[in-house]
C-alpha positions as CSV (number, residue, x, y, z in Angstrom):
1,X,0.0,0.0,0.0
2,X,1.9,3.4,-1.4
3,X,1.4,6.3,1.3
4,X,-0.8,8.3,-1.7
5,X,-3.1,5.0,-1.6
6,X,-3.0,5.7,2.4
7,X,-4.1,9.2,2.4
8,X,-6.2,8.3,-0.4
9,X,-8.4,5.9,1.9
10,X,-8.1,8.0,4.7
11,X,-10.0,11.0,3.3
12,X,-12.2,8.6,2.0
13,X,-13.2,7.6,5.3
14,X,-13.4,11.5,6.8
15,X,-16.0,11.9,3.4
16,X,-17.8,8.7,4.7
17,X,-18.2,9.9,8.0
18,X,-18.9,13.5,7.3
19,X,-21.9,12.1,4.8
20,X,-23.1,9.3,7.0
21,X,-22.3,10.3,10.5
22,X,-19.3,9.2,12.5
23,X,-18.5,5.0,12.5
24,X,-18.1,2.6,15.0
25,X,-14.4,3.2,16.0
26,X,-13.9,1.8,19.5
27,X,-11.3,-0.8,18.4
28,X,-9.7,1.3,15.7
29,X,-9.0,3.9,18.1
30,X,-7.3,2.0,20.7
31,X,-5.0,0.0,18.1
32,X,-4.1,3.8,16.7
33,X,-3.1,4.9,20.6
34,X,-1.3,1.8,21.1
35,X,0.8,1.7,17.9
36,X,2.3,5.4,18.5
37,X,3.0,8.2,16.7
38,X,1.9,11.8,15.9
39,X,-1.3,12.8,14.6
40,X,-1.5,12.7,11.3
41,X,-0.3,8.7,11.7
42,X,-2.6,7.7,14.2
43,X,-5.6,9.1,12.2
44,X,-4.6,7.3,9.0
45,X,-3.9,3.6,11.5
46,X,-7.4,4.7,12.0
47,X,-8.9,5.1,9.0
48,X,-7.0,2.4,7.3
49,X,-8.4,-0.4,10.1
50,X,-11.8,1.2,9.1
51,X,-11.5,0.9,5.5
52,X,-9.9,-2.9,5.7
53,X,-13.1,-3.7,8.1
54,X,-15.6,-2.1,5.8
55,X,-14.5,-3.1,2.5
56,X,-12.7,0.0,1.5
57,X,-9.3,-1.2,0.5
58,X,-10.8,-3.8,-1.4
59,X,-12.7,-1.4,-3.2
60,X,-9.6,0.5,-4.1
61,X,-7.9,-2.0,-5.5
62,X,-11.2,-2.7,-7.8
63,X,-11.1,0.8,-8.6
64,X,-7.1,0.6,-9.5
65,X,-7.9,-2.4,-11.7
66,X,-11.1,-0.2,-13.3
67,X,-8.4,1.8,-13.8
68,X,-5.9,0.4,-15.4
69,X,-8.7,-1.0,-17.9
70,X,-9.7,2.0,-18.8
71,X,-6.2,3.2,-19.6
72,X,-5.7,0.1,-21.9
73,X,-9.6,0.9,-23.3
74,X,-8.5,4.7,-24.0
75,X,-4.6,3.8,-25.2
76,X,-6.5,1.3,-28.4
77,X,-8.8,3.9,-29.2
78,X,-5.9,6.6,-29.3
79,X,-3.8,4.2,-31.9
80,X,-7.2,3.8,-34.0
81,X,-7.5,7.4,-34.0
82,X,-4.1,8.2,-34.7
83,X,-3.8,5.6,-37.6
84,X,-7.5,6.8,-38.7
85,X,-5.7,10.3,-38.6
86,X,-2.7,8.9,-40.8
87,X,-5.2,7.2,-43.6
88,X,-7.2,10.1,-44.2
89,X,-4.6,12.7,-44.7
90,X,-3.3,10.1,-47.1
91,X,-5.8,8.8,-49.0
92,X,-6.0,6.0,-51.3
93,X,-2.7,6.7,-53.3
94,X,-4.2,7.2,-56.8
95,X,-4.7,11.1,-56.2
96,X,-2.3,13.7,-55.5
97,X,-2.2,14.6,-51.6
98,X,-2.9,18.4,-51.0
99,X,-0.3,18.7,-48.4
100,X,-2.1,21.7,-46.4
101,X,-5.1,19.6,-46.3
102,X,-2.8,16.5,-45.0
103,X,-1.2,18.6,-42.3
104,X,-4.4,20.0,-41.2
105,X,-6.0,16.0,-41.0
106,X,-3.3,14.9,-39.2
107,X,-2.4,18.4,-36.6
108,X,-5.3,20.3,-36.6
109,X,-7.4,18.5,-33.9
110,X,-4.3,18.0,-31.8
111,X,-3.6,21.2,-32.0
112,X,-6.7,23.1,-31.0
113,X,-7.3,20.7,-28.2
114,X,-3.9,21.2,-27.0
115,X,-3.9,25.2,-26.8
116,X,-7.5,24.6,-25.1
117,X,-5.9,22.6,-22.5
118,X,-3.5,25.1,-22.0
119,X,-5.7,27.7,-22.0
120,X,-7.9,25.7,-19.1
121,X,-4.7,25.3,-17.3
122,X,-3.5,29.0,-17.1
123,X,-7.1,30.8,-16.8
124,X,-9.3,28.0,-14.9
125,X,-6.3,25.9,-12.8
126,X,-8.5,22.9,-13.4
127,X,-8.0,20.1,-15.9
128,X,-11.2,20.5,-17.6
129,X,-10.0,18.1,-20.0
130,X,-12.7,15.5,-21.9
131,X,-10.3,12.7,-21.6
132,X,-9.6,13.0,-18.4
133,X,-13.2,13.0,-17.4
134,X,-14.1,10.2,-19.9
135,X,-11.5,8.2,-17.8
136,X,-12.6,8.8,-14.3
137,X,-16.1,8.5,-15.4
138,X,-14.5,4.6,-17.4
139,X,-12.6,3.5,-14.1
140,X,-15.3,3.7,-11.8
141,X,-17.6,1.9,-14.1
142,X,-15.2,-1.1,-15.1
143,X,-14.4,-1.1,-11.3
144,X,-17.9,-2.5,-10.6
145,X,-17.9,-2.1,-6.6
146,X,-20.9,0.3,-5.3
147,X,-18.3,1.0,-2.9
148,X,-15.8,2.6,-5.4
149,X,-17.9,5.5,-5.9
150,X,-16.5,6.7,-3.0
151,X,-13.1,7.0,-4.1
152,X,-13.4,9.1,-6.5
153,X,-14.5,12.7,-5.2
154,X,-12.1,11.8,-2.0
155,X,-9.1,11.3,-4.7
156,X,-10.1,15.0,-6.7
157,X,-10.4,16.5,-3.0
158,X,-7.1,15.5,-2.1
159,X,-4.9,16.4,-5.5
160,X,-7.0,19.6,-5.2
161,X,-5.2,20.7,-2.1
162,X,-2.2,20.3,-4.0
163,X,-3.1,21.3,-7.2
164,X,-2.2,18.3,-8.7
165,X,-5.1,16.8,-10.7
166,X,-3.9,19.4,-13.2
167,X,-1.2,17.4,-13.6
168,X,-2.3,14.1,-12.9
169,X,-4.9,14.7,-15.6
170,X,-2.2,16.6,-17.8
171,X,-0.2,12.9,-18.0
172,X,-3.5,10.9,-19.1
173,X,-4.0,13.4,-21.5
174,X,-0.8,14.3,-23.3
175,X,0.3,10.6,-22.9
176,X,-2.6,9.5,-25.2
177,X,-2.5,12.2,-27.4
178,X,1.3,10.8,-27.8
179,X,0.4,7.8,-28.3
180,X,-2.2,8.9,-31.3
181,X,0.3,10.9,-32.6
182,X,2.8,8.2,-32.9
183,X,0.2,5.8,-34.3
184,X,-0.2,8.1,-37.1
185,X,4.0,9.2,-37.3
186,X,4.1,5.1,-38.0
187,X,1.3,4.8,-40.4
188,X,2.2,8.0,-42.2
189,X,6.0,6.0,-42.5
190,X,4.3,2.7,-43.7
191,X,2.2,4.8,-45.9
192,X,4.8,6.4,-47.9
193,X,7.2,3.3,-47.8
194,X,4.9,1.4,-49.6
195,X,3.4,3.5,-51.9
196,X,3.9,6.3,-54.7
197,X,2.5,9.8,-53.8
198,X,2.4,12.9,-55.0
199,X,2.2,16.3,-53.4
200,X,0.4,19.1,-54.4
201,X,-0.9,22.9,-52.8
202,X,-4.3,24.5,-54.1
203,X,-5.8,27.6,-53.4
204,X,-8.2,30.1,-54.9
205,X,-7.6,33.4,-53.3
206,X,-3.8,33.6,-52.0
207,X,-1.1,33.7,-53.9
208,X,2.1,30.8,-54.1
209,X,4.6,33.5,-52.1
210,X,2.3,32.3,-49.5
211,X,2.5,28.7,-49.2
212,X,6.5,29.5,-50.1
213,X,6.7,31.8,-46.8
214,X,4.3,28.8,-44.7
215,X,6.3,26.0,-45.9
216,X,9.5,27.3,-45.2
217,X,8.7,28.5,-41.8
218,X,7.2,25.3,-41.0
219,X,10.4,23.3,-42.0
220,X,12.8,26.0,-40.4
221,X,12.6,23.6,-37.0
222,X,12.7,20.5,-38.8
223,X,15.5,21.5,-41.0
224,X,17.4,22.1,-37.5
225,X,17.0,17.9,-37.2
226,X,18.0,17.1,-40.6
227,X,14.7,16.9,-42.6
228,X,14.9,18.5,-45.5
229,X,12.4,21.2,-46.8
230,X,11.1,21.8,-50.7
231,X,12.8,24.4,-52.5
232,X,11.2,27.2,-53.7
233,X,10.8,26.1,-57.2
234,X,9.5,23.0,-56.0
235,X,7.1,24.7,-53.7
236,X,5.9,26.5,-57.3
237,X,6.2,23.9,-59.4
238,X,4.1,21.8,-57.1
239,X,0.9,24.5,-57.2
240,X,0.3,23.3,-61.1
241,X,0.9,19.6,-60.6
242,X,2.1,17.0,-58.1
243,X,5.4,16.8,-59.9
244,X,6.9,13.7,-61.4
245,X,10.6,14.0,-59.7
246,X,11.6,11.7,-57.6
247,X,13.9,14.5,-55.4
248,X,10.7,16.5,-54.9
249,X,8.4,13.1,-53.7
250,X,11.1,12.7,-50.8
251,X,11.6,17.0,-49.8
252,X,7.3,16.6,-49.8
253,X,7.5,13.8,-47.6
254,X,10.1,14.3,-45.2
255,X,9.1,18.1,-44.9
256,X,5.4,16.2,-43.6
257,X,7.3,14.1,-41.2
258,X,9.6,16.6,-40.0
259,X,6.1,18.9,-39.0
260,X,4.1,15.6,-37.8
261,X,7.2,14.6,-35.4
262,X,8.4,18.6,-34.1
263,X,4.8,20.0,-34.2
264,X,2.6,17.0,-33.0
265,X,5.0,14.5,-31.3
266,X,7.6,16.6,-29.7
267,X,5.0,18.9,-27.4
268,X,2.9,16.1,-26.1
269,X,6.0,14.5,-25.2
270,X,7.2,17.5,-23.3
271,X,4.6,18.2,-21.5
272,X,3.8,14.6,-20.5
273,X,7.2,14.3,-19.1
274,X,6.4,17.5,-17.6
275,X,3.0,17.0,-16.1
276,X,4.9,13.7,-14.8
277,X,7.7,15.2,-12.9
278,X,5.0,17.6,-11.5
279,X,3.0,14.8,-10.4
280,X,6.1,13.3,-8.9
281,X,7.5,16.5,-7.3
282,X,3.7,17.5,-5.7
283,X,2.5,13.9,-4.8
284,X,5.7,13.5,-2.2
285,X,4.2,17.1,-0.5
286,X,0.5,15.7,0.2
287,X,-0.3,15.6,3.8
288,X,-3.3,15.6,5.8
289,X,-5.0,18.6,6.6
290,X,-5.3,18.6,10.0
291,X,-7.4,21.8,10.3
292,X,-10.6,19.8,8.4
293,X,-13.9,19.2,10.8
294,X,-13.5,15.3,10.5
295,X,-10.0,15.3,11.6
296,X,-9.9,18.0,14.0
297,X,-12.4,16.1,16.2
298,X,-10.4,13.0,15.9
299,X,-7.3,14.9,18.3
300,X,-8.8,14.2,21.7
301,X,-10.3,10.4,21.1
302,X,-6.8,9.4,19.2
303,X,-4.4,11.6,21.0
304,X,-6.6,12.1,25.0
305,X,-4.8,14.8,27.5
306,X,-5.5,11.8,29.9
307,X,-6.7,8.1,29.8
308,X,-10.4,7.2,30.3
309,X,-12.5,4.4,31.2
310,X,-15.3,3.1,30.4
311,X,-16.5,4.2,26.7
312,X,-18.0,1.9,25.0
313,X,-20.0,2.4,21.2
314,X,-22.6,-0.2,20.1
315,X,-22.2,-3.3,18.8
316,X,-21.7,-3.5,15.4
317,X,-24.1,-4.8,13.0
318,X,-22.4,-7.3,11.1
319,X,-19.3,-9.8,12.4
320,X,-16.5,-9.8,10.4
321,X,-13.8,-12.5,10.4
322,X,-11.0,-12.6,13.2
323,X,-7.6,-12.3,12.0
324,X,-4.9,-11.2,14.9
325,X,-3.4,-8.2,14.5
326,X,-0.5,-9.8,16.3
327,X,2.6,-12.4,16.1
328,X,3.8,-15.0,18.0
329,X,7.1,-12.6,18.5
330,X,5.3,-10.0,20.4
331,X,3.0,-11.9,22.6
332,X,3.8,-13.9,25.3
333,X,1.6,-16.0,27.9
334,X,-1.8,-17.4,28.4
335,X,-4.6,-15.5,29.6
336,X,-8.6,-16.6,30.8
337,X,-11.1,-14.4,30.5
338,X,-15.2,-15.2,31.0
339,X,-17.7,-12.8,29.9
340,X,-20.8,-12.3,31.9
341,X,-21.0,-15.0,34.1
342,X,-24.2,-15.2,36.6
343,X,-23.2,-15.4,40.5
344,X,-24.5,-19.4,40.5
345,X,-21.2,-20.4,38.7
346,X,-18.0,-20.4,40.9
347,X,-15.0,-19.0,39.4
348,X,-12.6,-18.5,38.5
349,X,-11.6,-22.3,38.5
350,X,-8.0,-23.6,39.4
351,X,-5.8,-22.4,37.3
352,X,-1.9,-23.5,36.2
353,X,0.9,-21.4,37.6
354,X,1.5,-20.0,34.3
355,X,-2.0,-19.2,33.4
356,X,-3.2,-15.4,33.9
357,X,-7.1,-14.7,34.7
358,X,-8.6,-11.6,34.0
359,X,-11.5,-12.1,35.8
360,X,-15.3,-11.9,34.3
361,X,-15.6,-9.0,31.8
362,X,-19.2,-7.6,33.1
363,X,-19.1,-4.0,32.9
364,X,-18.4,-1.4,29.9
365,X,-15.3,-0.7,32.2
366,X,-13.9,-4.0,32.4
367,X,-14.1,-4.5,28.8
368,X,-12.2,-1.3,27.9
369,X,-9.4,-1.7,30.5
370,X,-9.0,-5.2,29.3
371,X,-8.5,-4.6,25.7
372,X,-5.9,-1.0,26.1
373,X,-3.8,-4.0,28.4
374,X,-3.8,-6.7,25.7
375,X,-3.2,-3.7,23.2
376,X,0.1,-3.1,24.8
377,X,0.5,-6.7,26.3
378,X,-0.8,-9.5,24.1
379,X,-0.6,-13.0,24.9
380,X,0.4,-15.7,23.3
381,X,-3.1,-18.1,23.9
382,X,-6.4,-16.6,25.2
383,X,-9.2,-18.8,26.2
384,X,-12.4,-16.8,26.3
385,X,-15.2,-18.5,29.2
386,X,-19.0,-17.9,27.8
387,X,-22.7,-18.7,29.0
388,X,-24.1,-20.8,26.6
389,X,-27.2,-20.0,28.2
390,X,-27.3,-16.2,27.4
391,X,-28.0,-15.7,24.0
392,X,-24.8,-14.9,21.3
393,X,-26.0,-11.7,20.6
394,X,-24.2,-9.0,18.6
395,X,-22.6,-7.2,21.6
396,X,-21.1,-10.8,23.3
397,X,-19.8,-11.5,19.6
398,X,-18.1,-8.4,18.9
399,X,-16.5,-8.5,22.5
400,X,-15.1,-11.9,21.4
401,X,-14.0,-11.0,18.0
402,X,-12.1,-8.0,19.2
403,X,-10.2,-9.7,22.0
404,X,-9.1,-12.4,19.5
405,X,-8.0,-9.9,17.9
406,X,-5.6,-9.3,20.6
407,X,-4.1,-12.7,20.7
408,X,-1.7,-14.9,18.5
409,X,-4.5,-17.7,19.3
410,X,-7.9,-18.0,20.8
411,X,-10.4,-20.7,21.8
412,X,-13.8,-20.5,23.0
413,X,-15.0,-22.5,26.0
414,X,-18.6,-23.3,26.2
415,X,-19.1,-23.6,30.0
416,X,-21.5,-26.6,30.8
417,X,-24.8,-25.6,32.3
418,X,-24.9,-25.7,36.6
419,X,-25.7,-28.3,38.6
420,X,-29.8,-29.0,38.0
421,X,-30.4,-26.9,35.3
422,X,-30.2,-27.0,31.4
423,X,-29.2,-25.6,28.6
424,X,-31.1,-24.7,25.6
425,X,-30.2,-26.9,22.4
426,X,-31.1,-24.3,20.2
427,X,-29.6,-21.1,21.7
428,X,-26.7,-23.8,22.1
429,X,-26.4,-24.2,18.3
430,X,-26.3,-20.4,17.8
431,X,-23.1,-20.4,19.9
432,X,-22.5,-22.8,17.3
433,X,-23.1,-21.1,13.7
434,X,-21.7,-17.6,15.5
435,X,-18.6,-19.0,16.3
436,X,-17.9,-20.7,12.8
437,X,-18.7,-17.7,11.7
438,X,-15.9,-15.9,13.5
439,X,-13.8,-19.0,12.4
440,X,-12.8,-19.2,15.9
441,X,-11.9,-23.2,17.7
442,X,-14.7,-24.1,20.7
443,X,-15.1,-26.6,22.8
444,X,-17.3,-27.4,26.1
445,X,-14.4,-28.5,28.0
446,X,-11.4,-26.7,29.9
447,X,-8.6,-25.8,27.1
448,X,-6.7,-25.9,30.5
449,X,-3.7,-28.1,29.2
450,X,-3.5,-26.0,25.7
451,X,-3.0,-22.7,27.7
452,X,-0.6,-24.5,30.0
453,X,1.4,-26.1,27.0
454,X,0.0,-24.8,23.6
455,X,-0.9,-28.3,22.7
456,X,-4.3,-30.6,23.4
C-alpha cells in the first residue's frame, strides 16, 4: 500500500463519516493509541483499520484495476485514432495529396485541443480536459464495486489541495495524445514506404509566395533535425501539378514528417514528461489537513490529554472474520477471560501457575481496561469462558471477536450448564453457527492443558 493510496483511503473515510455520521471506532481507536505516533499517523492507522473492516481497501484496489482497464480501453482507441488520422490525410494513393489539407488532418485536432488545455490550465487551474473526465467516469464503471464511488471525489479533494489533478490529468491526456500521434508518425511511414504519392498545394484566393513563406517557416525547425524542406521552385512547381521528380516526392515527404514529429510528437512529449515530474514532485508534498472538521475532532479520542474508562459504542451490525493483529514474536503467555457470568457459577476455576485470569468481563469498564492491556501486552493463547445459556447476541460476539483480535490464538469454551439446570439446544447451536462464523476453535471442555502447554 503506497502512502498516496493511504491518504487516499483515509480521506475517503473523513467523506464517509462527514456524509453518514461518524463510525463505530472503538477498536480502531485504541489500536491507533497503542501503535504510537503523531497525529497525522494515528488518524490514518485509523482510517485504514476502518476501510480494511468495511471493504474499502478492497474497493480500491477494484477501482485501480477499473483503472488500469480503462487506460488500456483509452490507449486502443488513441492508436485507432491516430492511424485513422494517418489514412485520411493520405488517401488511397491514386490522387495527389494536398499537403495543407494533409497537415491539417493529421495536426489540426491536436492542435486546437492542445492550446485549449492550455488555456484551461493557465485561466481556470482545473483540468477541464474530456479525456480526463471520460476516464474517471470509465474507471469507476469497469471497477464495478458500489463501494468505489466513493473513491473518486475523495481522490479530486485530495490532489485539489495540492493542485495536482492538473497534472495528474495533464499525464492521461498528453500521454494518449502521444500515443495517437505516434500511431499516425508510423502509419504515415508505412504509408509512404509502400506507396507512390504525389504532393500538391491549391488555393483560390492567395497567392504561391504564400504557401513559399508557410512551408519554409514550417520546415525551419525540422530542418534544424535534418529533414529536408522543398525548394522554392519546387514549392511552385508543385501549385500546377504534383510533380513527377523523384527529389521532390522525398523534400514533400520528409518536410510532412519533419512537422508531424516537431509539431505534433515533440509537445505532447514534453509536456507529459512535464505533467509527470510535477505529479512526482507534488505527490511527495501531500499531507493531511489537520485543520478539516472530520480530523480535528479525531485529536482528543486518538491523542486524549489523559486516559479514560469506560467508553464503549454499540455493537456493530455485522461480524467480520477474526484475523490477529499480532505475532507469536510479540506476545507472550496465556490469559482466561469469562464474559458475563451469573453469581450461581464459581470462578474462576483452578488455574496453572503460568495461566493469567482476567477475571469476568461484566461492565463497559472492564471491557475497555482489558482490551488497552492486551493492546500493549498481548498474549500468546487466550481462552475466552461464555454462558451458553445467554443468547450470542451482537454485543457478546463483537466483544469476542475483538479480544481475538488481541491474541496470537484464541479458543472458546462453552461452559456446561450448573448443577440441576439445562441448557437450551437451540440457543446452544447459535453459539454454534456464531462461532464458525468468527472462524474461531470451541469446545465445552477446559482448554486448560493447551493454555498451559499450547498443545491438546
Amino acid at each position: 500500500m503506497t502512502e498516496l493510496n493511504n491518504l487516499w483511503l483515509t480521506e475517503t473515510i473523513r467523506l464517509r463519516e462527514e456524509h453518514a455520521g461518524p463510525l463505530e471506532d472503538l477498536e480502531a481507536n485504541r489500536l491507533a493509541r497503542s501503535a504510537g505516533g503523531d497525529l497525522p499517523a494515528r488518524i490514518q492507522r485509523r482510517a485504514l483499520w476502518l476501510a480494511e473492516r468495511d471493504g474499502l481497501s478492497e474497493a480500491l484496489k477494484h477501482w485501480l484495476q477499473g483503472a488500469r482497464l480503462a487506460l488500456i480501453v483509452l490507449a486502443v482507441l488513441a492508436v485507432v485514432s491516430g492511424t485513422g488520422l494517418a489514412f485520411a490525410a493520405m488517401g488511397d494513393g491514386l490522387h495527389p495529396v494536398n499537403v495543407f489539407w494533409a497537415l491539417g488532418s493529421l495536426l489540426g485536432i491536436n492542435l486546437i485541443l492542445l492550446l485549449s488545455w492550455a488555456l484551461g490550465l493557465v485561466f481556470a487551474g482545473e483540468h477541464g480536459a474530456s479525456l480526463g473526465r471520460l476516464w474517471l467516469w470509465l474507471s469507476e464503471k469497469l471497477a464495478r464495486d458500489a463501494k468505489a464511488a466513493q473513491l473518486a471525489p475523495a481522490l479530486l479533494l485530495l490532489l485539489q489541495r495540492q493542485k495536482l489533478n492538473r497534472w495528474a490529468i495533464g499525464v492521461v491526456v498528453n500521454g494518449l495524445w502521444l500515443l495517437a500521434m505516434l500511431s499516425a508518425l508510423v502509419i504515415l511511414l508505412t504509408l509512404m514506404a509502400t506507396r507512390r504519392y504525389g504532393f500538391v498545394w491549391e488555393t483560390t484566393i492567395l497567392s504561391a509566395d504564400t504557401f513559399i513563406v508557410v512551408t519554409q517557416a514550417l520546415g525551419a525547425l525540422p530542418a534544424l533535425l535534418g529533414f529536408s524542406v522543398p525548394t522554392e521552385q519546387m514549392i511552385r512547381a508543385s501549385g500546377d501539378a504534383a510533380l513527377n521528380i523523384e527529389s521532390a516526392r522525398q523534400a514533400w515527404a520528409t518536410w510532412l514528417v519533419g512537422v508531424l514529429l516537431v509539431y505534433g510528437v515533440v509537445p505532447r512529449l514534453l509536456l507529459a514528461v512535464f505533467c509527470l515530474w510535477r505529479w512526482k514532485t507534488g505527490k511527495s508534498a501531500l499531507r493531511l489537513d489537520l485543520n478539516l472538521p472530520g480530523y480535528a475532532q479525531l485529536r482528543e479520542r486518538l491523542m486524549p490529554t489523559s486516559e479514560r474508562l469506560g467508553v464503549s459504542d454499540a455493537a456493530p451490525a455485522q461480524l467480520h472474520r477474526v484475523e490477529s493483529g499480532v505475532s507469536e514474536q510479540q506476545s507472550d503467555g496465556a490469559l482466561l477471560v469469562a464474559i458475563e457470568l451469573d453469581d450461581d457459577r464459581p470462578w474462576p476455576p483452578q488455574l496453572p501457575k503460568s495461566v493469567s485470569n482476567a477475571g469476568i468481563l461484566d461492565s463497559r469498564e472492564s471491557r475497555h481496561k482489558l482490551l488497552e492491556q492486551l493492546s500493549r501486552f498481548p498474549p500468546a493463547r487466550l481462552a475466552i469462558a461464555c454462558d451458553p445459556r445467554r443468547s450470542p447476541d451482537r454485543g457478546s460476539l463483537a466483544l469476542i471477536a475483538e479480544l481475538a483480535r488481541s491474541a496470537s490464538a484464541t479458543r472458546i469454551w462453552l461452559l456446561q450448564a450448573p448443577p440441576g439446570k439445562a441448557l437450551d439446544a437451540e440457543r446452544l447451536g447459535d453459539w454454534h453457527v456464531a462461532l464458525q462464523q468468527l472462524e474461531l476453535p470451541f469446545a465445552d471442555c477446559a482448554p486448560m492443558n493447551w493454555l498451559e502447554t499450547g498443545h491438546d
